[in-house]
C-alpha positions in Angstrom: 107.6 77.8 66.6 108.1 77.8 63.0 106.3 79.7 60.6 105.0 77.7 57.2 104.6 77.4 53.9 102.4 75.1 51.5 103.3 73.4 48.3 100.4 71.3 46.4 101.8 69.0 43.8 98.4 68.0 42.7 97.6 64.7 42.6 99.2 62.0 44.3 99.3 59.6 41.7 101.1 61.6 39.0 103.4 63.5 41.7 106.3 61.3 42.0 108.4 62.7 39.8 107.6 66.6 41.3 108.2 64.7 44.6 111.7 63.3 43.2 112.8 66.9 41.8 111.8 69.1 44.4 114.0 66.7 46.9 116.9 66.9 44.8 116.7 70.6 44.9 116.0 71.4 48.2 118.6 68.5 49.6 121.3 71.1 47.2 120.0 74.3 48.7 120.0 73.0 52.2 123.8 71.7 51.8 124.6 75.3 50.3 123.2 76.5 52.9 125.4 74.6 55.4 122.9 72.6 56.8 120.9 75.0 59.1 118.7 73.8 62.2 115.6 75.8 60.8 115.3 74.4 57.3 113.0 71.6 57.0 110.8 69.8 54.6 108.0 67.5 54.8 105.4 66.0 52.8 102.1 63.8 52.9 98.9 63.1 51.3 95.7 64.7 51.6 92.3 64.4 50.7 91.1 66.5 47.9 87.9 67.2 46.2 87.8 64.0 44.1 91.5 62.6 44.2 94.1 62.4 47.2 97.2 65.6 46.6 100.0 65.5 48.0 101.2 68.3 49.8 104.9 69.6 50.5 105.4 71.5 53.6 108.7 73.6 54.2 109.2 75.8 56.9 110.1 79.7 55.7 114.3 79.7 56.4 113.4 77.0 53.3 111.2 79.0 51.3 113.4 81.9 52.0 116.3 80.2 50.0 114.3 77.7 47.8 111.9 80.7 46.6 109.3 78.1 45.1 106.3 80.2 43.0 103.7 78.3 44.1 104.4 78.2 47.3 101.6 79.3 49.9 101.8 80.7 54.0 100.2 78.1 56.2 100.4 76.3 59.5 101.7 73.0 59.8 98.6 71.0 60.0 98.0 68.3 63.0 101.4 66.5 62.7 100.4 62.7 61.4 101.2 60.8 58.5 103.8 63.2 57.5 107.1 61.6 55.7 110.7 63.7 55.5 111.6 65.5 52.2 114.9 67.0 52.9 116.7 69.2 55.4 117.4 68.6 58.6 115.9 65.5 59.4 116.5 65.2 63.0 114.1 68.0 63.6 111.9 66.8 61.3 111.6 63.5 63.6 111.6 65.5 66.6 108.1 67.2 64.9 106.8 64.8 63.6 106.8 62.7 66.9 
């Protein structure tokens, strides 16, 4: 089992380009990091108090590499609607099956 952490980039609608540069980085760190089975990243939208947010969730080999501020220790929630970010995709399909 992996262990979690949160990213919210606020709201959904004005998070494409957070979306766009937080992919570009962590697609970089993971290739640094010669492309390890443990680090993956996933996103999707949730519903917030008055507008949807979308929410980035990276397991903690990421974190542990990608050291993002905001980032905050959670579960991965029910596995549905999820899309892949970055890392290693194939077991980011395998979860999110």
């Amino acid at each position: 089992m992996q262990n979690w952490v949160q990213v919210d980039l606020g709201d959904a609608m004005l998070a494409n380009e957070a979306l766009a540069a937080l992919k570009e980085k962590l697609t970089v760190l993971y290739q640094k990091e010669g492309c390890p089975d443990g680090m993956i990243a996933v996103y999707r939208h949730e519903s917030g108090e008055l507008h949807c947010r979308l929410l980035v969730y990276l397991t903690s080999a990421f974190q542990a590499v990608a050291a993002l501020e905001n980032a905050q220790a959670c579960g991965l929630p029910a596995v549905a609607d999820f899309g892949f970010l970055a890392g290693n995709e194939m077991g980011a399909r395998k979860l999110l099956s």
